[in-house]
Structure formats: structure tokens, C-alpha cells
C-alpha positions in Angstrom: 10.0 19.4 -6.7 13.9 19.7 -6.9 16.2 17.4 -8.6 17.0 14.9 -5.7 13.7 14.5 -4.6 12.5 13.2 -7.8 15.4 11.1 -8.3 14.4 9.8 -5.0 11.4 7.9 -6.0 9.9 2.7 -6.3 -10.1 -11.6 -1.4 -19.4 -20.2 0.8 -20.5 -20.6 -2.1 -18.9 -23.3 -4.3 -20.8 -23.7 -7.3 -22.7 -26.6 -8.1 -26.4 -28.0 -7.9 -26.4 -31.4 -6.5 -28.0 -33.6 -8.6 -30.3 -36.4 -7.3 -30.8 -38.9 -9.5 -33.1 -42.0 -9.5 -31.8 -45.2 -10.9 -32.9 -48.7 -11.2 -35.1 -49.8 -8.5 -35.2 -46.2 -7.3 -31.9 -46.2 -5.6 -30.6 -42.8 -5.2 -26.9 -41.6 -6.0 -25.8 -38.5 -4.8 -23.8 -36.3 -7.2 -19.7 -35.7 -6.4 -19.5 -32.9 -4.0 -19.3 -29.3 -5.3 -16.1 -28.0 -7.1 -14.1 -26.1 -4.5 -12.2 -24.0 -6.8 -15.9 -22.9 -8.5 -17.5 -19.8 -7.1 -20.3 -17.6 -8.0 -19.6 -13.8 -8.2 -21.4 -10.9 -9.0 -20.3 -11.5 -12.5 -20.7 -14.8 -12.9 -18.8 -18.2 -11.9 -15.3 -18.3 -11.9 -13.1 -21.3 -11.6 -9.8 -20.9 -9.8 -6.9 -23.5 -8.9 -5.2 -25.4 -6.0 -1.7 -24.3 -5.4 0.3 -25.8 -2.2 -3.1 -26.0 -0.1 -4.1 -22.7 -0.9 -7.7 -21.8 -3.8 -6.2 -19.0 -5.7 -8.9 -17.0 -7.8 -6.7 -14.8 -10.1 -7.3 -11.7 -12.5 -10.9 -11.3 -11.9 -12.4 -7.8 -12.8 -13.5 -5.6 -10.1 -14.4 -3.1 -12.2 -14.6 -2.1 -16.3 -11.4 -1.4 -18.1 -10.5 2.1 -17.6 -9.7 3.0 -21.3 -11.5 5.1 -24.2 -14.1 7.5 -22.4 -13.3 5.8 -19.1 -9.8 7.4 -19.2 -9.6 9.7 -16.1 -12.7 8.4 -14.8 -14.2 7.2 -11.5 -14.2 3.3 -11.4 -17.4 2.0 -13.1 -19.0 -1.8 -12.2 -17.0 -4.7 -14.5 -19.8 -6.4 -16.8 -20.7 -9.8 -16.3 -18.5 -12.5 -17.7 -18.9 -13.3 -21.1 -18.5 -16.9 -20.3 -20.4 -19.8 -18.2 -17.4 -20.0 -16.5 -14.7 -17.9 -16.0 -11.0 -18.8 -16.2 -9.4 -17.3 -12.7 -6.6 -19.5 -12.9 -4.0 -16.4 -14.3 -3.4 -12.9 -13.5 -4.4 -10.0 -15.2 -1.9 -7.2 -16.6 -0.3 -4.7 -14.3 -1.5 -1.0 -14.9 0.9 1.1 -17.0 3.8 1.3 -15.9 8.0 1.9 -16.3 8.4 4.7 -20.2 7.4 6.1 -23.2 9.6 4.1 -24.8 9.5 1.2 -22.9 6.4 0.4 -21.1 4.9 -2.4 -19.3 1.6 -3.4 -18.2 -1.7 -1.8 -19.8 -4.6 0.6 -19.2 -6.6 -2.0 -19.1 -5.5 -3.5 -14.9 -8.1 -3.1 -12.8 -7.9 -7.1 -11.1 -7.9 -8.5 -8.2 -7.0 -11.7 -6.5 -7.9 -14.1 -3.9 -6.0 -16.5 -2.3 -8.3 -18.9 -0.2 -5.9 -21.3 2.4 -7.1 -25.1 2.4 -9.2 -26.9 -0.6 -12.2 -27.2 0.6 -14.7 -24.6 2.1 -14.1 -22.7 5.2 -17.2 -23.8 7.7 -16.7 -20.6 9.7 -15.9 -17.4 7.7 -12.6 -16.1 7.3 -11.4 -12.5 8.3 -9.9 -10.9 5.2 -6.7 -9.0 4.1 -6.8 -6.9 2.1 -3.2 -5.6 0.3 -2.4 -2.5 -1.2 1.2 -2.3 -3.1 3.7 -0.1 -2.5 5.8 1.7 -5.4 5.6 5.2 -5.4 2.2 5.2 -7.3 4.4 4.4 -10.3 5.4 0.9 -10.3 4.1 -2.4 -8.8 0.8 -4.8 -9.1 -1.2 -6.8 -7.0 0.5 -10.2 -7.8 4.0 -8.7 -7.6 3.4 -10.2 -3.5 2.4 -14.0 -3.6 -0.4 -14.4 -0.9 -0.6 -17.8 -0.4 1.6 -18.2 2.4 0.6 -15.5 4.5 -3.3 -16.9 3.5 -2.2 -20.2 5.5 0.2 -18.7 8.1 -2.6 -16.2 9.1 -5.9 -18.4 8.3 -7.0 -15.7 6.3 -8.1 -14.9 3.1 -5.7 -12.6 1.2 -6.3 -10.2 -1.5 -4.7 -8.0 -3.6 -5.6 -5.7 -6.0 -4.0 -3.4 -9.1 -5.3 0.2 -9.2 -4.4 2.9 -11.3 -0.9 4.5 -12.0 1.0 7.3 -12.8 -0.9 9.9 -14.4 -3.5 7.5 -15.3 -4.2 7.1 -12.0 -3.5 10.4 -10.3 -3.4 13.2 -13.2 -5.7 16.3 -11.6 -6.3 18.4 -14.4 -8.8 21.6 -15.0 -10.8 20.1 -17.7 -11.1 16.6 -15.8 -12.3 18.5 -12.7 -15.1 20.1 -15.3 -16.9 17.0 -16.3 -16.9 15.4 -12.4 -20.1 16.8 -10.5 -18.0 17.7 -7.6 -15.1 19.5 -9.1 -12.9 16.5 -8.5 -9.9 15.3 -9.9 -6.6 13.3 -9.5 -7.4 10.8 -7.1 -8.4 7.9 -9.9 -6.4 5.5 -8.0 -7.6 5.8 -4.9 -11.1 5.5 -6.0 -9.6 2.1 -7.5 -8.9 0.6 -4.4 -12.0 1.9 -2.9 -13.8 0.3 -5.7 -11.9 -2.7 -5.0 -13.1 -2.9 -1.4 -16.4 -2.2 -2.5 -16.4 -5.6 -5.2 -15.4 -7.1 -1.9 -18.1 -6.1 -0.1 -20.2 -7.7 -2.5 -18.3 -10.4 -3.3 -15.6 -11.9 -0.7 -18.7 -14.6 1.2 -19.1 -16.4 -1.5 -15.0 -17.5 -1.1 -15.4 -17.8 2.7 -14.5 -14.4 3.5 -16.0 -12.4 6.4 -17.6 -8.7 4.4 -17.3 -7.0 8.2 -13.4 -8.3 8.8 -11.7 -7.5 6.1 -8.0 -5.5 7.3 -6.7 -3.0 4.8 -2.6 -3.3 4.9 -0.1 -2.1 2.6 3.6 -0.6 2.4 4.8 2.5 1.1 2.8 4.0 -1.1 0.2 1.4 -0.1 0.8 2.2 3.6 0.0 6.1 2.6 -3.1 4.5 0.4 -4.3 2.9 3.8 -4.1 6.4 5.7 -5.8 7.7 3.1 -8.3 5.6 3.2 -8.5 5.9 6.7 -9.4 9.8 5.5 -11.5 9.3 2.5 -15.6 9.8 3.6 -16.2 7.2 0.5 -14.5 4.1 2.0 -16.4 4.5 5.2 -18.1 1.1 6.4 -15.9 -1.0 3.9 -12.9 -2.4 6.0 -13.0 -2.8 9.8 -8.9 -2.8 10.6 -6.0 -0.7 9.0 -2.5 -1.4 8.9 0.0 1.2 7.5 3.9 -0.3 7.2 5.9 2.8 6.2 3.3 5.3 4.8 4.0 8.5 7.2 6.4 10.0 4.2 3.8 12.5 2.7 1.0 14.3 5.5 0.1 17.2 3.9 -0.8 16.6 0.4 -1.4 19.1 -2.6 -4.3 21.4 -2.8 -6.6 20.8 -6.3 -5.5 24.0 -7.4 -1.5 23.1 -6.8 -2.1 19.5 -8.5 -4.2 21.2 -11.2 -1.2 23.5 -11.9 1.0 20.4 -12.0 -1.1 18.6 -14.1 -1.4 21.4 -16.8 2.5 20.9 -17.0 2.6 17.7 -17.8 -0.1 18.1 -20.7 1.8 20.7 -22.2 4.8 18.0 -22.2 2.5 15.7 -23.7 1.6 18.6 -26.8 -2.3 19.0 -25.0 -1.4 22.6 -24.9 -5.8 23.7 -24.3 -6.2 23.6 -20.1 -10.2 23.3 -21.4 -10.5 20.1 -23.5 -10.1 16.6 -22.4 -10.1 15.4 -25.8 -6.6 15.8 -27.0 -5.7 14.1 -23.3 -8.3 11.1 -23.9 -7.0 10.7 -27.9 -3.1 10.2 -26.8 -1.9 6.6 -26.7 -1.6 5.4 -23.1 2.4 5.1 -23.3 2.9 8.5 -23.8 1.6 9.9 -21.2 4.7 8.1 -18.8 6.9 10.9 -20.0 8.0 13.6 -18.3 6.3 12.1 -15.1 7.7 12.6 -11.5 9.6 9.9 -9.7 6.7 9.6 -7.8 2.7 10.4 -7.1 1.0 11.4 -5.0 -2.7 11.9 -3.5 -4.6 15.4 -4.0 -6.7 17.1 -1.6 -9.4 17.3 -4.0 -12.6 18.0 -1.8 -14.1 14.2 -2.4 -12.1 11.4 -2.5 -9.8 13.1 0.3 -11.5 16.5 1.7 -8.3 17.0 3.8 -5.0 15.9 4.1 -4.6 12.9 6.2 -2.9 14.9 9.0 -5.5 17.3 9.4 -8.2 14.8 9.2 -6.5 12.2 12.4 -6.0 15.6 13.9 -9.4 16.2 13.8 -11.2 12.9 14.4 -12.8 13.5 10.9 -11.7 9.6 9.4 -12.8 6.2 9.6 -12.3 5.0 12.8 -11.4 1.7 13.1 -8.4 -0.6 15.1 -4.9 0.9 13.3 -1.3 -0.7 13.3 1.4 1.7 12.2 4.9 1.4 11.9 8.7 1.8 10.6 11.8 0.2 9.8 15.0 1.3 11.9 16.6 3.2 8.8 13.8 4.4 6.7 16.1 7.0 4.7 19.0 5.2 3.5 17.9 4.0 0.6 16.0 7.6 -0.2 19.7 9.3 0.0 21.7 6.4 -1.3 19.0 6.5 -4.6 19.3 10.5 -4.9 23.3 11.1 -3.9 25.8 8.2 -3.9 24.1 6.2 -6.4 24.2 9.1 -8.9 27.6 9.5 -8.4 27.4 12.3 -5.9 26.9 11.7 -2.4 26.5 14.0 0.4 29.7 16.1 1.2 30.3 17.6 4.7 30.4 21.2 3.2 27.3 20.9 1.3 25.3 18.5 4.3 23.0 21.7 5.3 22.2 22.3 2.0 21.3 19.0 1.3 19.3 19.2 4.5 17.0 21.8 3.5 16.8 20.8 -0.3 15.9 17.8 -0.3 13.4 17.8 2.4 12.8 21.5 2.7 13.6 21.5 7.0 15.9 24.0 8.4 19.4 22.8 7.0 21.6 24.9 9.9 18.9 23.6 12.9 18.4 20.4 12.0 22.2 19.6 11.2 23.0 21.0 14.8 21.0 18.2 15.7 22.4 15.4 13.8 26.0 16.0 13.4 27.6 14.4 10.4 30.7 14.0 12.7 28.9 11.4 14.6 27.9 9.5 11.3 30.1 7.3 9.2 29.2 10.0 6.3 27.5 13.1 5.6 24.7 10.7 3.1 24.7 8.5 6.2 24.1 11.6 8.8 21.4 12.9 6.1 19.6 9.3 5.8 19.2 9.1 9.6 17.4 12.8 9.4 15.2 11.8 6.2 14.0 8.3 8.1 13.2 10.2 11.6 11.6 13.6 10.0 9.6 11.6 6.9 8.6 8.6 8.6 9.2 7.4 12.0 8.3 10.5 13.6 5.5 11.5 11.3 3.5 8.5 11.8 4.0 8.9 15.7 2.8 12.6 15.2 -0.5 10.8 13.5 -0.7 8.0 15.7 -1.3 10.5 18.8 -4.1 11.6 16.7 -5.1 8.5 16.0 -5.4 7.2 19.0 -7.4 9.6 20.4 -10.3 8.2 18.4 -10.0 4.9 17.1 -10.7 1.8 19.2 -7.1 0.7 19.3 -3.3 1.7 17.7 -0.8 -0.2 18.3 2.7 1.1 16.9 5.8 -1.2 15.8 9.4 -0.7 14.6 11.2 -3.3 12.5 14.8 -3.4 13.5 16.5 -7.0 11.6 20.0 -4.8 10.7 21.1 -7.1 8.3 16.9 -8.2 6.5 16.6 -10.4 3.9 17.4 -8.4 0.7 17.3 -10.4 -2.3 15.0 -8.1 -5.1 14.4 -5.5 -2.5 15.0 -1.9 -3.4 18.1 -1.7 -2.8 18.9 -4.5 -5.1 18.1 -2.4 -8.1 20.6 0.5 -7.1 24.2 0.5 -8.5 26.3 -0.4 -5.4 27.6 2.6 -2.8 28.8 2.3 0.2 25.8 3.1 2.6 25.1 1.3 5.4 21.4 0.3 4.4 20.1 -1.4 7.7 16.6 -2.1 8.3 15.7 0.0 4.9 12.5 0.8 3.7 10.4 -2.0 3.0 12.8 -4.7 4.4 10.0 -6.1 6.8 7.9 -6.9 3.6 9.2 -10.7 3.4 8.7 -11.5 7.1 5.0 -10.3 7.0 4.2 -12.3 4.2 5.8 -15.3 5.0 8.1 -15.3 1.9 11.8 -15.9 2.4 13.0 -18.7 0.7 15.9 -19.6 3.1 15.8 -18.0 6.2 17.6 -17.9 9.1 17.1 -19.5 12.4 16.3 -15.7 14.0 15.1 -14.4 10.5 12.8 -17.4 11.2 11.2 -16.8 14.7 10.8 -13.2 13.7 9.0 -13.9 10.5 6.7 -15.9 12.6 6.4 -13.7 15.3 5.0 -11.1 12.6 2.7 -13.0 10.7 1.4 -14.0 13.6 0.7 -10.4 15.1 -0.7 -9.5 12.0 -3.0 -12.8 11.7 -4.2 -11.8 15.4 -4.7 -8.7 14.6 -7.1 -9.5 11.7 -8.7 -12.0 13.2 -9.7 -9.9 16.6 -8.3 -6.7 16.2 -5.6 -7.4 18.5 -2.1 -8.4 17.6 -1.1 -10.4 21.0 -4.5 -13.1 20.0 -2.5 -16.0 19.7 0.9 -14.4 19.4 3.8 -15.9 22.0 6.4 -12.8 21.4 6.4 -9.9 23.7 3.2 -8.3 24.8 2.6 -5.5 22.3 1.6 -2.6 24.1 -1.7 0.1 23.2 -0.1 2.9 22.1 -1.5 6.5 23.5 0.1 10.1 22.9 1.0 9.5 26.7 2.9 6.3 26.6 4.3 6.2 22.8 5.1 2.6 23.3 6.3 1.0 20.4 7.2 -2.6 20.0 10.2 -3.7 18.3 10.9 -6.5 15.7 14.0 -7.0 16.5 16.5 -9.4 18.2 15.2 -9.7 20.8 11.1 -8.5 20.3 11.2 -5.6 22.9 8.4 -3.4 24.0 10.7 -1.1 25.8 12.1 0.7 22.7 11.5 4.5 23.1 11.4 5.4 19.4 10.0 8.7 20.2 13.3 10.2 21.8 15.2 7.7 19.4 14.6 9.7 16.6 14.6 13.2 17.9 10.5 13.2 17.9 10.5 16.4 20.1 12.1 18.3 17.6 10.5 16.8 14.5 7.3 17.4 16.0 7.6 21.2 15.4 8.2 20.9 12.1 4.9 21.1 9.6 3.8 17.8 8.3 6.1 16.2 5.0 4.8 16.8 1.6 6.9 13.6 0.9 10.1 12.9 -0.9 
């Protein structure tokens, strides 16, 4: 992986017996009613708290700490609680996270939480969402995205969950693959999240939740998790919906023996020099094993968790087939290009714009600059972030929605469009200023799905609303125009590509595939990612 490409990448039972007691005269009194923030798991009871309407349940186990022999290890059942009642009224830590020398979060992260809208139980059962966080597989947490206002926006319960990350969570390594039964390795996150919908499964009733409704959704790297999900045999039966926001960048990921290679590199960087022996991996304190890392993970191809790479398996029909939502923001690349050139002090020159075409995402650098002029751009980085968004993203995940929809029940396609979105603590807040034009950048759309900006605009307003509620309709009947007033939000098919827009105004007319140059992009062979 060249330079710029790693610099590139960032949940009725309430518990209670009623107690009838006799008093004088045999008058009966009938106990309070049950505790609504008191519900029986698995594990045991746990006892949550009421915050603006909404029964948050917060940092409860879905599965054993993943330390000591359970380094590197599928996901194992979390013990029962060691209490009579279990506090569920705080998070849990993030996995491991940021460097060697400064690290955050810890090995032990495997929560997940559930935010329940109203105080009091549901009498029908709610549909479920079910979040998966974005951040490159290297940064990020469940409770980094506040669910409680998109729980009472949508009517739904939200959930979201920490899984494995960085090497901890997607190291495939020789000797690792020798101790699993089916030669497996790398994908320890993934089975995290699987794990987590499986706790669900078991677990999500007894807070009002519906087990056969429960949506998958996530961004980024969470949007790629939810494709390969969509892939994986082992998640079959354990979510009904899927909805992938920005998750197209990577379609062909590594072979075992390619990640193996990798992963023998990064040992040796670590001084676990013996490709044979887990033991010098398993001894070395958790922190060390952030450095030398990648800007970013990725899922391996490792015959079990994902038999194929999520291309070839929509290509095929070989994936869970269920209703899917996929889409893009407008300008997908510019903060991609911004984080690997001008913020490093080296931006994109017209003399060296081919180059850059084929080194940082490997496409033809003459060809594909023919097609996007740097002329017609206010920059060369600018010209270079329009051709990272189309080939990496937009046109990617059209490529797989044809698949898609040639065997799932439904795909419906969107673009998010908002040119000047709500910024505060987004990505780009955390790069030293340049002078890109950002847009609609990756993961923009995030705080209008979930409800969450603080002070919006009138227009930043109606299309928050407009979102959440597409979203909420979509989780509640698999179709995002239940309930929704903005413009009818076509099927989409490999015939029609119709993709609706978020933008001012909602639009389904928007012909993204001829937009972004789709017809050329299409020949190209699927992104490895960034």
C-alpha cells in the first residue's frame, strides 16, 4: 500500500414479580407496577436509566472479554452477571484504539447498547436498528453516535455495538489460522458484530424489540461491515434489512494468503519474528501492537467468515438476501485527497495529476485523466477528489446494487447532496485547514440520519426529517416511502438506476450513474480500497 493511500485513512420483559399481599380484613394491595428501566437478559437483570423519554441500557456484555487466550479469537458467550442487578446506566470502554504511545480504549470492549424510546413498555414490538460505526476499522465505538433521538424520531429501538480493532480485530496471521478448525483468520471483528447480532437475537424482546426486524445500518467502515455481512454465510437469519451509507470503497478484498503475508509484517515489527507460534503475539501488551499499523483495515477473504469478496458474492446471488438501502454523498473523495495531499503540505500538481491518478488508486492515470480534466476543476486535488469519490464509491456501489437487485426483495439507492452539511467534529474538522472545496464529504449525512444537529437550519431541518423518516419506514416495513411525505423514492433495478437525492430540493430524477462517469468506471476491476 503506497504512501498516500495510508495517509488516507478515520438494541417485554420489565422485571418484577407482583406481589399480592393480604392485609387486614383481607383487603388486597397490589404492588407498584414493574420498573421500566429493569430487564431480564440472558445474563441476568440489568437496570438502565431514563434520559429525555428514551430507556437507555448501556455497556452490557454481548460477549467475554477478548483478552489472555481469547486474544485473536472468535467471540465466545459473556458470563452471567456477577450481580442481582446489573448497573446499565454507563458505557463500557472503546476497543483499542489511536498508539503505542498513546492509546485509548482497552482490549477488554465488546458492549453494546440499547436505547428504548418512551418510559414505559412498548405494547407492540419494536423494529430494531442496529448500528455499526464507521472509522476505518481503527477508530470509533458504539457510543461515539448518541441513539436516543433517532430511537424516538424512528419509533425504534437503536443499538449499537463496539467490535474489535486494528490488529486486534483484523490481524490474519499463519499461526492464528493453525489453531481455527477452518484455517481462518483475520476477520475477529466481523465475527464481533455477528456475535453482537446474535446476543440480539436472544436478547432484544425482553426490551421490546422485534428479533425478525432488526435493520443493520452503518457508515464507512460500518457501511462496508453491513456488505459484508450481507456476504458472510454466518450472519444468515440474524437481521431482516441492510442499509450501507458510504461502504462501496473496498470490493475485492485480500486473499488469506495476501493478509497472512501482511500480517507476518507486522509481527516482525512487533519483534514476534517465529510465523509458527502464537505465543510471543498473545504475551505482547495490547498497546503495542497499534504500531506500525496501516491507516486503515480491512476484511480478509478468509474462506469462513467471508468465503468471497463481497462483489463476487452480489455478483453471484451467493449473500443474505434481504431489503438493501445503499448510498453516497455528492463528493465522497475530497476529504480522501485533502487528508493524503494538501493537508500534508503537498497537494496535487497538474504535472504530476496522472501520477497521482494511478498511485493512489491504482486506475489508468493517462485514461482516466482524459476523462476528468483538471482544467475543468478549480485544482488538480480537486479534479483528483471528483475521480476518487466516482471510482471508490458512487459508482462501485451502483456496480453492486445491479447485483443486488437482481436478488434481494428490494434496493433502493440514495445520494446525499446538502453542499454546505453540518460540519462541526466531522472529519474534516480534524484536518489542518487547505483550501478544498469539501461539499457533501464523506460521512456528512451522518447527523441528519440520526437526528443530531444541535442547531439546524430551516432546510438542514426538513431534510434531516425527511431522512429519518425514510430510514424509520424503512425499518419498520422495509420500505422507505411508509410514512415519508418527500419525494417518492423509486426501486432501483440495473435497468432504471434511479437514485433519489437528499438534496434541496429531494429529487428522484438525479441520474448519478452518467453523473459520475459510471460507464467508464464500470470497466474498471472492483477497488481494493483506499
Amino acid at each position: 500500500m503506497n504512501t498516500h493511500r495510508q495517509r488516507a485513512i478515520g438494541w417485554l420483559i420489565a422485571v418484577a414479580v407482583p406481589l399480592v399481599m393480604l392485609g387486614c380484613g383481607g383487603s388486597v394491595h397490589t404492588a407498584p407496577p414493574a420498573d421500566p428501566t429493569v430487564v431480564a437478559t440472558q445474563q441476568g437483570q440489568v437496570k438502565g436509566v431514563v434520559v429525555n423519554g428514551v430507556r437507555e441500557f448501556l455497556g452490557l456484555r454481548y460477549a467475554a472479554p477478548p483478552t489472555g487466550a481469547l486474544r485473536w479469537k472468535p467471540p465466545v458467550a459473556a458470563p452471567a452477571y456477577a450481580t442481582s442487578v446489573y448497573d446499565a446506566s454507563h458505557v463500557g470502554s472503546a476497543c483499542l484504539q489511536g498508539t503505542a504511545t498513546a492509546p485509548t480504549g482497552s482490549e477488554d470492549c465488546l458492549f453494546i447498547n440499547v436505547y428504548v424510546p418512551g418510559t414505559t413498555a412498548s405494547i407492540t414490538k419494536l423494529p430494531v436498528l442496529f448500528w455499526i460505526h464507521g472509522g476505518g476499522f481503527i477508530v470509533g465505538s458504539g457510543v461515539a453516535t448518541d441513539g436516543s433521538a433517532l430511537a424516538l424520531k424512528a419509533n425504534a429501538i437503536v443499538v449499537t455495538i463496539n467490535y474489535r480493532l486494528n490488529a486486534l480485530g483484523f490481524l490474519a496471521h499463519p499461526a492464528l489460522a493453525a489453531e481455527d478448525p477452518n484455517g481462518a483468520t483475520g476477520d475477529y471483528g466481523i465475527m464481533d458484530q455477528t456475535a453482537a447480532l446474535a446476543w440480539l437475537q436472544k436478547n432484544v424482546a425482553a426490551f421490546g424489540g422485534d428479533p425478525a426486524n432488526v435493520t443493520i445500518f452503518g457508515d464507512s467502515a460500518g457501511g462496508h461491515s453491513v456488505y459484508v455481512q450481507l456476504a458472510s454465510p454466518g450472519s444468515a437469519g440474524l437481521f431482516a434489512k441492510a442499509v450501507a451509507q458510504s461502504g462501496g470503497f473496498s470490493r475485492q478484498q485480500e486473499t488469506l494468503q495476501q493478509a497472512e503475508t501482511d500480517g507476518v509484517g507486522y509481527a516482525k515489527t512487533w519483534g514476534c519474528t517465529d510465523p509458527a507460534s502464537t505465543a510471543c503475539l498473545r504475551n505482547l501488551p495490547a498497546a503495542a501492537l497499534l504500531q506500525g499499523n496501516p491507516s486503515a483495515w480491512y476484511a480478509t477473504i478468509d474462506g469462513k467468515v467471508l468465503p468471497s469478496s463481497t462483489s463476487a458474492a452480489f455478483a453471484s446471488g451467493q449473500y443474505n438476501r434481504v431489503p438493501v438501502i445503499s448510498g453516497f454523498t455528492e463528493d465522497e473523495g475530497t476529504y480522501f485527497v485533502a487528508a493524503a495531499f494538501d493537508a500534508q503540505g503537498n497537494p496535487v500538481t497538474a504535472s504530476g495529476y496522472q501520477t497521482a491518478i494511478q498511485n493512489f488508486l491504482g486506475v489508468p492515470g493517462a485514461a482516466t485523466a482524459a476523462l476528468y480534466p483538471a482544467s475543468q476543476f478549480s485544482s488538480p486535488s480537486q479534479a483528483l477528489a471528483k475521480v476518487a469519490g466516482d471510482y471508490l464509491f458512487t459508482c462501485g456501489e451502483m456496480q453492486d446494487a445491479d447485483n443486488l437487485a437482481k436478488y434481494s426483495p428490494a434496493v433502493y439507492m440514495y445520494r446525499f447532496s446538502d453542499p454546505a452539511p453540518y460540519r462541526v467534529n466531522s472529519l474534516i474538522s480534524f484536518l489542518p485547514p487547505t483550501t478544498m472545496n469539501y461539499g457533501a464529504f464523506h460521512s456528512s449525512d451522518l447527523d441528519y440520519w440520526w437526528q443530531l444537529i444541535p442547531s439546524p437550519t430551516a432546510n438542514q431541518s426538513t431534510l434531516s426529517t425527511a431522512m429519518t423518516t425514510a430510514l424509520a419506514g424503512f425499518a419498520h416495513s422495509g420500505n422507505p416511502n411508509s410514512g415519508s411525505s418527500v419525494a417518492n423514492w423509486p426501486l432501483y433495478t440495473s435497468a432504471t438506476r434511479q437514485t433519489l437525492d437528499f438534496g434541496y430540493p429531494i429529487s428522484n430524477t438525479y441520474d448519478a450513474y452518467t453523473a459520475h462517469q459510471c460507464s467508464y468506471w464500470y470497466g474498471e476491476a472492483p477497488s481494493h480500497g483506499l
